[in-house]
N, C-alpha and C positions, 0 to 999 in steps of 0.2 A: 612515804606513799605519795606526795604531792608531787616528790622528785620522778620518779617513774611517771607520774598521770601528766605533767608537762611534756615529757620525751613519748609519750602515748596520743596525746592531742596532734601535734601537728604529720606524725604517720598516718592518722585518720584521717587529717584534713588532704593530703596529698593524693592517699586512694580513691577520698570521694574524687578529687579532681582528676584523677586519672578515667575515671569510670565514665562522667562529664563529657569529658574530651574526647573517649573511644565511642560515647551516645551519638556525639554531635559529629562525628565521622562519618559513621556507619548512614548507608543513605537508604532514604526513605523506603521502605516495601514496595510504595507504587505509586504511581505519577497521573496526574487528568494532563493530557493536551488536545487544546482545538486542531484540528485537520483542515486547513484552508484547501481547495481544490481550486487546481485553475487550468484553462484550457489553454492551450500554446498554438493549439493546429488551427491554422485559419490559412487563408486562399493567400496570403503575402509568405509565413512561411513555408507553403507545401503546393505551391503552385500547382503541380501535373496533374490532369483530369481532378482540378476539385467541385466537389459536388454544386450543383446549381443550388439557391433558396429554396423552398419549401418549406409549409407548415408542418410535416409529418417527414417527408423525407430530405430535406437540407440536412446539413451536417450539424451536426454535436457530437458532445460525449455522453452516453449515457452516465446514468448514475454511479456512484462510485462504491464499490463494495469491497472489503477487508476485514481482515483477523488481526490478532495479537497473538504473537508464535514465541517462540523458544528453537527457532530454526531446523523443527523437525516437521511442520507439518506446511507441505506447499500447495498454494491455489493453483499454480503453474510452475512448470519447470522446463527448461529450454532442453529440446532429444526426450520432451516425454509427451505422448500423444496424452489432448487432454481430457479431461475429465468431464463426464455428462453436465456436470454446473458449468464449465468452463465454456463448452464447444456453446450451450446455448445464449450465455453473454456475449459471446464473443461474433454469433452469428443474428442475434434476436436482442439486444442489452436487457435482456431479464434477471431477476437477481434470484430468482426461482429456476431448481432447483440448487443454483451454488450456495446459497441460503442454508439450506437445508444439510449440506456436505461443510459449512461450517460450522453448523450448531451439532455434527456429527460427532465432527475434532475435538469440539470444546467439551460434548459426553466423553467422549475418552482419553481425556485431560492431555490433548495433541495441540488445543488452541487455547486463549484466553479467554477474548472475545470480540462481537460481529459489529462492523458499523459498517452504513449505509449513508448516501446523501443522495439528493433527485440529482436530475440530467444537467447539464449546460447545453443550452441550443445557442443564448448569445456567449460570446467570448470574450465580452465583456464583463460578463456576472463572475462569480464563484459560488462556491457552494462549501458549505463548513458543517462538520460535526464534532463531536468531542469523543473521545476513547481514552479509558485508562488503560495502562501498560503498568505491569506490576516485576518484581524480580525474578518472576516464575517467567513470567512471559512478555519480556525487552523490546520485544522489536514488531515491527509490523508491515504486513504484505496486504497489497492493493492491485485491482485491478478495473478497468471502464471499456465495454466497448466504443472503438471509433467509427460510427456512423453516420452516412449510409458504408457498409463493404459487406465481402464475403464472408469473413470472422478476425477482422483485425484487431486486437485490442491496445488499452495505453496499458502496462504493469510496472508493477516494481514488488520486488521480493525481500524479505527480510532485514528492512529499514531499524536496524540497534538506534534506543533510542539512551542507551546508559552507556557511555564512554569514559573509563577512566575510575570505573565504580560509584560515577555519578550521571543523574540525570542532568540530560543536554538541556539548554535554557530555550534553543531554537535550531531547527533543522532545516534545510530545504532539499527536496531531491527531486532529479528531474524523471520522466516518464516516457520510455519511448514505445514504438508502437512493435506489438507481434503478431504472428500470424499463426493461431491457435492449431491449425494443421486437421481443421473439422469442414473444409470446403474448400474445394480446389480454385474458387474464381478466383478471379485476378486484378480486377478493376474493381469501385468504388458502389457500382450498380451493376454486376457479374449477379444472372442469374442463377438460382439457387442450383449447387454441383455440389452434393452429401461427399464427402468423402470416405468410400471403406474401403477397407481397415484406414484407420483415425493417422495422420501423419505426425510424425513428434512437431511440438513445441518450436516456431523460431523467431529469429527476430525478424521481422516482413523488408527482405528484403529488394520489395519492386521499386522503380521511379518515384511511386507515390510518397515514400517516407526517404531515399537515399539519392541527396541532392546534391551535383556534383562532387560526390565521394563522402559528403557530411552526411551525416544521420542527427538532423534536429529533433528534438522531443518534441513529443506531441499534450503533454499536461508535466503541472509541476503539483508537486504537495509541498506544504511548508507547515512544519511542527511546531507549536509554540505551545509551553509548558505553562499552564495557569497558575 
C-alpha cells in the first residue's frame, strides 16, 4: 500500500503543477489602464490658416470620448456617413448625444464601456482617464473634435489592447484628423453649411491637415496598464 501511495504522490504533485502553470498563463479577464490624451495640432505642426487665440474660439481639442469594443460596434467608420452623436462632436464638441449612442451599445452588449475627459485648449496640458478593457471587450475607439472647424475630428478606431493573449504593458497611437461628412465648409471658421443627405466618413483631406504630401497627427493616446 505504501508502494502504490509513493508512486500516487508525486502524479499529484505534477497535476497540481500543471494546473498552476495553465493558471498562471491564462491572462487576466480584464485590465484598468490610464488614457493619457495629448494634443499634437498646434500652429508649428499644421501651419495653413491656423486659428487665431481666443478665449472661446482659439483652437483645442475638445473633450475626448470612447468605448471599449470587441470590433463590432463603430463610433465612426471611414465611407459611412455619420451618426447623429458623431456629426454633433464633430461639428459643436459635445459629447451629447454620442454619449447616449454609447451607453446604447453597451445595453446591447455591442460596447463595454464609456469614458470621457474635458477639452485641451493649451497644448501643453493633457488630460487622462482610466478604462477598463475586459476579454469580452479588448480594444478601444476614441474620438475629439478639432476646433474651431466645420466638423473635423481627431479618431481612432478599435485600438486591441491584448496582443499575443496578453495585456500590453504600454501602447501609444497616434490620431489623425477626419472630416465627419456632416458640413460641407472647408476652412477652420467656415460658416455653418448642414450637409444633406450626410456625406460618408473621411480622412479631411484639405491643406489644413495634408502637408506637403504628410498627414501629421493631430493628438496621440498613450496606454499604460496600471
Amino acid at each position: 500500500m505504501k508502494k502504490q501511495l509513493s508512486r500516487f504522490i508525486p502524479m499529484v504533485m505534477v497535476a497540481v503543477a500543471l494546473v498552476a502553470s495553465a493558471a498562471s498563463a491564462a491572462p487576466a479577464t480584464s485590465a484598468q489602464y490610464k488614457i493619457t490624451f495629448i494634443r499634437l495640432w498646434t500652429k508649428k505642426t499644421h501651419p495653413f490658416e491656423y486659428p487665431e487665440p481666443g478665449l472661446l474660439t482659439g483652437p483645442h481639442l475638445s473633450g475626448l470620448i470612447g468605448a471599449t469594443t470587441a470590433g463590432g460596434y463603430e463610433i465612426y467608420k471611414v465611407g459611412t456617413p455619420p451618426t447623429p452623436g458623431l456629426e454633433r462632436l464633430s461639428e459643436e464638441g459635445k459629447h451629447s448625444p454620442l454619449d447616449q449612442e454609447i451607453k446604447n451599445a453597451i445595453a446591447a452588449g455591442k460596447a463595454g464601456a464609456l469614458f470621457e475627459t474635458g477639452p485641451i485648449r493649451d497644448a501643453s496640458k493633457t488630460e487622462t482617464v482610466n478604462v477598463t478593457v475586459t476579454t469580452r471587450f479588448p480594444m478601444v475607439s476614441a474620438v475629439a473634435m478639432v476646433a474651431p472647424s466645420p466638423d473635423w475630428f481627431a479618431g481612432v478606431a478599435d485600438v486591441n489592447l491584448m496582443e499575443g493573449g496578453k495585456w500590453v504593458s504600454k501602447k501609444t497611437v497616434d490620431l489623425f484628423a477626419y472630416d465627419s461628412g456632416g458640413d460641407d465648409g472647408n476652412t477652420y471658421k467656415a460658416p455653418d453649411k448642414d450637409t444633406n443627405p450626410k456625406k460618408p466618413t473621411t480622412l479631411a483631406n484639405t491643406p489644413h491637415f495634408v502637408i506637403k504630401g504628410e498627414r501629421p497627427p493631430v493628438a496621440r493616446l498613450v496606454f499604460t496598464k496600471m
